[in-house]
TIFITI-797569 format. One record per residue (C-alpha): x, y, z; residue in one letter. Coordinates in steps of 0.25 Angstrom, whole numbers, plus 5000, padded with zeros to 4 digits. Example, Ala and Ser with C-alpha at 12.3 -4.5 7.8 and 13.67 -1.06 7.14 Angstrom:
% residues 2
504949825031a505549965029s
END
This chain:
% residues 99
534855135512x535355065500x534154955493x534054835496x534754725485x533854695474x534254555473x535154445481x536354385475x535754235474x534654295466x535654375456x536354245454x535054175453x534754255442x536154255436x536054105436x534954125429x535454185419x536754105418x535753965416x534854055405x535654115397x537354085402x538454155406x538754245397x537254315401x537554345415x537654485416x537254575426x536254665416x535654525412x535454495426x534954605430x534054585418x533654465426x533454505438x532654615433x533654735440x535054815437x536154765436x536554845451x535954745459x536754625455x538054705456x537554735469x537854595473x538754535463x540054635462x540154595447x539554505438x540754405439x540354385453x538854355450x539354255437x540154185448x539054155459x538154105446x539254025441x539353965455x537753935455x537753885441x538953785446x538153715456x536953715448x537753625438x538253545451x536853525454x536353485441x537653405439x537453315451x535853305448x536153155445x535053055443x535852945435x536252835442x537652855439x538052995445x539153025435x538252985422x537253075430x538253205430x538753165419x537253185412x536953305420x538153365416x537553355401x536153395405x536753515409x537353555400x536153535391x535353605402x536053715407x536853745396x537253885399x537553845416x538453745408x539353835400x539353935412x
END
């Protein structure tokens, strides 16, 4: 009877995510995720058949992410809101930004 998974695929992209707001792109690898997770790399290979896969889902999360914190207007005027909340997040999540 082969184990049971050590992880599920939202928590690796949970932690990937994670990784990607941190510390950026550039430091999403499967040994530094591991490293985060606190496991090999097997497990997150297990679910993700490569890591351009697994960059690809976080991408997708970081996207909406910066949707929600885009429309997260509290001006008056919505486009002046996004418009500032665009800025803000650049200044604030500067690494989701580049990505």
């Amino acid at each position: 009877m082969p184990p049971k998974p050590l992880f599920k695929g939202a928590e690796i992209t949970e932690a990937a995510f994670r990784i990607l707001q941190n510390e950026g792109l550039e430091s999403l690898t499967a040994r530094r995720l591991a490293a985060e997770l606190n496991c090999t790399v097997r497990p997150i290979y297990h679910i993700f058949e490569n890591m351009d896969n697994l960059r690809s889902e976080v991408l997708k999360l970081a996207g909406l992410y910066s949707v929600n914190f885009l429309l997260d207007v509290k001006e008056k005027s919505p486009f002046v809101g996004m418009g500032i909340n665009y800025i803000r997040f650049a200044h604030q999540e500067p690494h989701l930004f580049r990505a």
